[in-house]
C-alpha positions in Angstrom: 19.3 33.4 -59.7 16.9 34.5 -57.2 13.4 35.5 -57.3 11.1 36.9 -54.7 7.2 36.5 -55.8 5.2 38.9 -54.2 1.1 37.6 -55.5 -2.0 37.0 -53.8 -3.7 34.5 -56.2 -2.5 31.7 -54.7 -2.8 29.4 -57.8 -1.4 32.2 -59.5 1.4 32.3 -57.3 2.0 28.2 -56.9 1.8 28.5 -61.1 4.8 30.8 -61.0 6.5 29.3 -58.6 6.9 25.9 -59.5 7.3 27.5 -63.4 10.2 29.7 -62.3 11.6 26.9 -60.4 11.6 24.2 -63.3 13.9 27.1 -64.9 16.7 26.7 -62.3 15.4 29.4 -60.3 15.3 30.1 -56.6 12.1 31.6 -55.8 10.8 33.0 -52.7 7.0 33.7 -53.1 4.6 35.9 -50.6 1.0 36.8 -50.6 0.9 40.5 -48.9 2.6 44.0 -48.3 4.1 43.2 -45.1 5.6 40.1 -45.8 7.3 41.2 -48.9 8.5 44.4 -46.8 10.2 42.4 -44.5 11.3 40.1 -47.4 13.4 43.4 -49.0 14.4 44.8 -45.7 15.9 41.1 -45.0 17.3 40.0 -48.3 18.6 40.4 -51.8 17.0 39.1 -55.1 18.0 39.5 -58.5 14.0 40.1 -59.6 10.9 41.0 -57.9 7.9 39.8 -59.4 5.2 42.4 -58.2 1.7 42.5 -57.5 0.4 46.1 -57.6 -3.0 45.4 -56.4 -2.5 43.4 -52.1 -4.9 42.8 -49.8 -3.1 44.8 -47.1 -1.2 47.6 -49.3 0.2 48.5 -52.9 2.5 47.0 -55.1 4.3 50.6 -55.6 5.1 51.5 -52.8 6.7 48.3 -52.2 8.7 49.7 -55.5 9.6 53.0 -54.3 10.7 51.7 -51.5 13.5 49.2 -53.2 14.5 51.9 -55.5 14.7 54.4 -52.4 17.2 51.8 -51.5 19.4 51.6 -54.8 18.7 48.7 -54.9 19.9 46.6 -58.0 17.4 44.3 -58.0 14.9 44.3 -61.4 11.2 45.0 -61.1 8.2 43.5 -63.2 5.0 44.6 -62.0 2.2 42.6 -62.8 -1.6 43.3 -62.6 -5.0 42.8 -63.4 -5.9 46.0 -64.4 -5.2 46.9 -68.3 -4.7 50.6 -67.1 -2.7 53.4 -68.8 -1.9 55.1 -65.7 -0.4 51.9 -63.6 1.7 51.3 -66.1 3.0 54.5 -66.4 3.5 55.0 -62.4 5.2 51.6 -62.4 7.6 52.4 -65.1 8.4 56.2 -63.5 9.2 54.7 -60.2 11.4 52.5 -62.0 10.0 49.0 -62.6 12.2 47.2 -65.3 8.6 45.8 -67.4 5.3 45.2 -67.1 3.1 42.3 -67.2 -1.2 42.0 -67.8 -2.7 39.6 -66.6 -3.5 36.9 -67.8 0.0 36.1 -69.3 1.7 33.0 -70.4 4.5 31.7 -67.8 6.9 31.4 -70.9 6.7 34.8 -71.6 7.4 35.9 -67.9 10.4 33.6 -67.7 11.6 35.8 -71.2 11.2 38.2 -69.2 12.7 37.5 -66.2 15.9 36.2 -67.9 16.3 39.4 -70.0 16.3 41.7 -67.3 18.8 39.7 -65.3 21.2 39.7 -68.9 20.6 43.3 -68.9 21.4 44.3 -65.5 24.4 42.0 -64.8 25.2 41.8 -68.6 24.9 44.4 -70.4 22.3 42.3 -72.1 24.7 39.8 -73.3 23.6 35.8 -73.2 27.2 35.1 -73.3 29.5 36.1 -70.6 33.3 35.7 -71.9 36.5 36.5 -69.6 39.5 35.4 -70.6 39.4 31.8 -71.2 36.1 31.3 -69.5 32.8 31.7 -71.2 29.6 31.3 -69.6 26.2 31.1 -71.9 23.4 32.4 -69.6 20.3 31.1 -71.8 21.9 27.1 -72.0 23.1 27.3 -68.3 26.5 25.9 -70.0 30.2 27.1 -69.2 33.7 26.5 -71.1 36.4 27.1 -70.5 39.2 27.2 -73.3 36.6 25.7 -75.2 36.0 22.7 -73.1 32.7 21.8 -72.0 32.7 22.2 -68.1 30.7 19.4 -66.4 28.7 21.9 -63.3 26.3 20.6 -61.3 23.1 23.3 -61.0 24.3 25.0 -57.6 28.4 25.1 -59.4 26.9 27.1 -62.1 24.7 29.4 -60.1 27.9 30.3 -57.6 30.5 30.7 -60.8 27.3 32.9 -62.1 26.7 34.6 -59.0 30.6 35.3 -58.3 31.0 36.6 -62.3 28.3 38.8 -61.6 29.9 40.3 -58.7 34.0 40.0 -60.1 36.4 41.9 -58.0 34.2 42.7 -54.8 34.0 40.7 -51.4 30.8 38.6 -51.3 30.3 37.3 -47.6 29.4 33.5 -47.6 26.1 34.3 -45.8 25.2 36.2 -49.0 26.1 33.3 -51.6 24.4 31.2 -49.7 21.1 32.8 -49.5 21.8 33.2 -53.3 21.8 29.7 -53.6 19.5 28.2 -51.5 16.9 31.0 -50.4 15.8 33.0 -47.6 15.3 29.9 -45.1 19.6 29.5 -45.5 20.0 31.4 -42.2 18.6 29.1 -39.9 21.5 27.0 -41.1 24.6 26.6 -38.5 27.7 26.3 -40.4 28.4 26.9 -44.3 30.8 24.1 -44.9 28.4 22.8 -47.8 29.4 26.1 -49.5 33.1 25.4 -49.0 32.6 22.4 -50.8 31.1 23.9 -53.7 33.8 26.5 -53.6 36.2 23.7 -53.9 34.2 21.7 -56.4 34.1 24.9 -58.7 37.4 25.6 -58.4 39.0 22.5 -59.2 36.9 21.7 -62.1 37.8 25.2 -63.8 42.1 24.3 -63.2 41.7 20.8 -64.5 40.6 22.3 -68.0 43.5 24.5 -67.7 41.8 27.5 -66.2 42.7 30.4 -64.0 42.5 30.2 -60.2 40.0 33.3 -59.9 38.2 32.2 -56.6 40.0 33.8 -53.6 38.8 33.2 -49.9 38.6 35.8 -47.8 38.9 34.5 -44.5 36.1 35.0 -42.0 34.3 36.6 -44.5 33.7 34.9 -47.5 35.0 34.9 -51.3 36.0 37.3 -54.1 36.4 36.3 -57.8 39.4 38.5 -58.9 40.2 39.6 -62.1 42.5 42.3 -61.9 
């Protein structure tokens, strides 16, 4: 799962960061408007963590400009300032929660992980599908009740791929999903073909279903029906 940290407390934002990242996380963190604006325009994340208050714009506009986009990424705003009314203009433009600070980290992460179970899950910690199940709080996967042994980037791509079942995700995508914005300066993605491979084999040798299909020069679709 992937986070983009938009804050400009630095030891604020080093806090979260290295917090979010303990939690399996992929987190990009920036300190101003303009940088997260590019960061949107550029890439998809599964949760903003937002600012309102930056030293060269605000936090909501940065918000009305994701959701202009329909984009399905979830929104927390945090902020400083205990007010009414920025809490009410966050949630109208559509932010998913809100945070004062200070806050603890733990409850940000409870956060964090419920908006992703309710956007990709219908809130659900356990995703089942046939004989697969995948537990989203334990970062654990079975499949016809077999434990299955994943390393951490296995289970964020079966994760990723369940979230996305029956579309076309290009292998750029997954692997900016997996390893974070600085993926494109990469020159080949035959790590991601490995993992691909890895995944695949481990769910068949527990008697699974071949789900994964490749879809040549583009990337991979997990198919269900």
């Amino acid at each position: 799962m992937k986070i983009l940290i938009v804050e400009d407390e630095k030891d604020l934002s080093n806090s979260i960061t290295t917090y979010m990242r303990q939690e399996n996380f992929v987190c990009e963190p920036v300190m101003n408007f303009e940088d997260a604006l590019e960061k949107i325009n550029l890439y998809n994340y599964d949760v903003v963590v937002l600012d309102i208050t930056l030293p060269d714009g605000s936090g909501l506009e940065l918000l009305k400009i994701l959701k202009e986009k329909r984009s399905r990424t979830g929104v927390i705003i945090i902020s400083a300032r205990n007010a009414l009314d920025d809490k009410i203009s966050g949630l109208t433009l559509g932010a998913d929660d809100y945070l004062t600070k200070p806050f603890h980290l733990s409850e940000l992460n409870a956060r964090i992980k419920s908006i992703i179970r309710r956007k990709s899950f219908d809130g659900n910690n356990e995703i089942v599908l046939n004989e697969l199940k995948l537990n989203v709080e334990l970062l654990t996967v079975h499949v016809n009740n077999q434990l299955l042994s994943l390393t951490k980037k296995e289970y964020d791509l079966l994760h990723f791929l369940l979230s996305n079942k029956n579309r076309v995700i290009s292998k750029e995508s997954i692997a900016e999903h997996l390893y974070g914005d600085n993926i494109d300066l990469v020159d080949s993605f035959d790590f991601l073909y490995s993992h691909v491979k890895n995944l695949r084999k481990k769910i068949l040798e527990k008697g699974g279903q071949d789900y994964i299909r490749t879809i040549y020069g583009i990337g991979y679709k997990f198919e269900t029906q």
